[in-house]
Each structure stands twice: as C-alpha cells, then as structure tokens.
N, C-alpha and C positions, 0 to 999 in steps of 0.2 A: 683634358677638358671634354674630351668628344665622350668621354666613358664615363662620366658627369651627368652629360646626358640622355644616356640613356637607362643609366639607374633611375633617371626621375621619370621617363619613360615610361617606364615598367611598373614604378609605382604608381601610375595615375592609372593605370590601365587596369592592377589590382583592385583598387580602390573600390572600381565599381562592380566587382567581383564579388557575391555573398557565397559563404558556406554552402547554401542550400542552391546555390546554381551550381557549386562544385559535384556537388555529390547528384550522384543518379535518384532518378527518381523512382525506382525499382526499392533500391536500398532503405529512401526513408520509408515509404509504404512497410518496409520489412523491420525497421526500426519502430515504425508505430504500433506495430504487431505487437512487436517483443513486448514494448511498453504495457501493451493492456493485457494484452497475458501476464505479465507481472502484476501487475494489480489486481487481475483476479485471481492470482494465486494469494497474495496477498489479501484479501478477504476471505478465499476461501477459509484459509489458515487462522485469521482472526474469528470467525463463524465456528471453526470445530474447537477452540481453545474457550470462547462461551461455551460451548453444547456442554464440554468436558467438568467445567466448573460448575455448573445448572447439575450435571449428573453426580459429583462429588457432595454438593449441597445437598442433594436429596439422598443419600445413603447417609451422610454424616446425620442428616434427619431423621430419617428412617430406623437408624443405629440408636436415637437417644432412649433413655428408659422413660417412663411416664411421670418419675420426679422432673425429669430435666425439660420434659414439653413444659411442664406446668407451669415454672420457676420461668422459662422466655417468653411464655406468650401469658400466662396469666389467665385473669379474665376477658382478656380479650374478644376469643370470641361470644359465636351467638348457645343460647339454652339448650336451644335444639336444631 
C-alpha cells in the first residue's frame, strides 16, 4: 500500500510539469532557429522554382514561330 502511494506522488508532482519547463531553454531558442531557417529555406526554394517556370515560359515564347504568336494572342493586342 505504501508503494500506492507514492506512484500517486509522483504523479501529482508531474502533472504540474510542462515540456517546456523540461527542456532548457538554450534548446528551444535553438529549436526556433532551426524552425525559421526551415521556412526560409523553404521559400527560398519555392521563389527559384517560379523564377524557373517565369524563365521556361518565356523561351517556350520566345521559341514560337509568328503563326503560333498569332493563333494565342490574336488580336489582342494594341495597332501600334
């Protein structure tokens, strides 16, 4: 019985124990790091995979004959 209670002990005494009292606080600072370096790596890498498709666009443009401008755009544009 005595060993009863001191499991419940130890569980009341966790209880008020958060993760974030657990861990240093060296670490999360170095955790929130990691985090937004990730994300701006992750933008970066979103930002050059447009630039790439913007540059692939404009060659595949650039490539077409002057039937094929005609025929997409039409009359679209201006006279002059």
């Amino acid at each position: 019985m005595a060993k009863k209670n001191k499991n419940t002990n130890h569980q009341a005494t966790n209880e008020g124990i958060t993760l974030q009292d657990q861990l240093d606080s060296e670490l999360i600072a170095k955790l929130k790091e990691a985090k937004k370096e990730l994300a701006a790596e992750e933008k970066r890498k979103e930002e050059e995979r447009q630039a790439q498709l913007e540059f692939e666009r404009k060659q595949r443009e650039k490539n077409m004959s002057f039937a094929e401008l005609l025929e997409k755009y039409g009359d679209k544009g201006s006279k002059y």
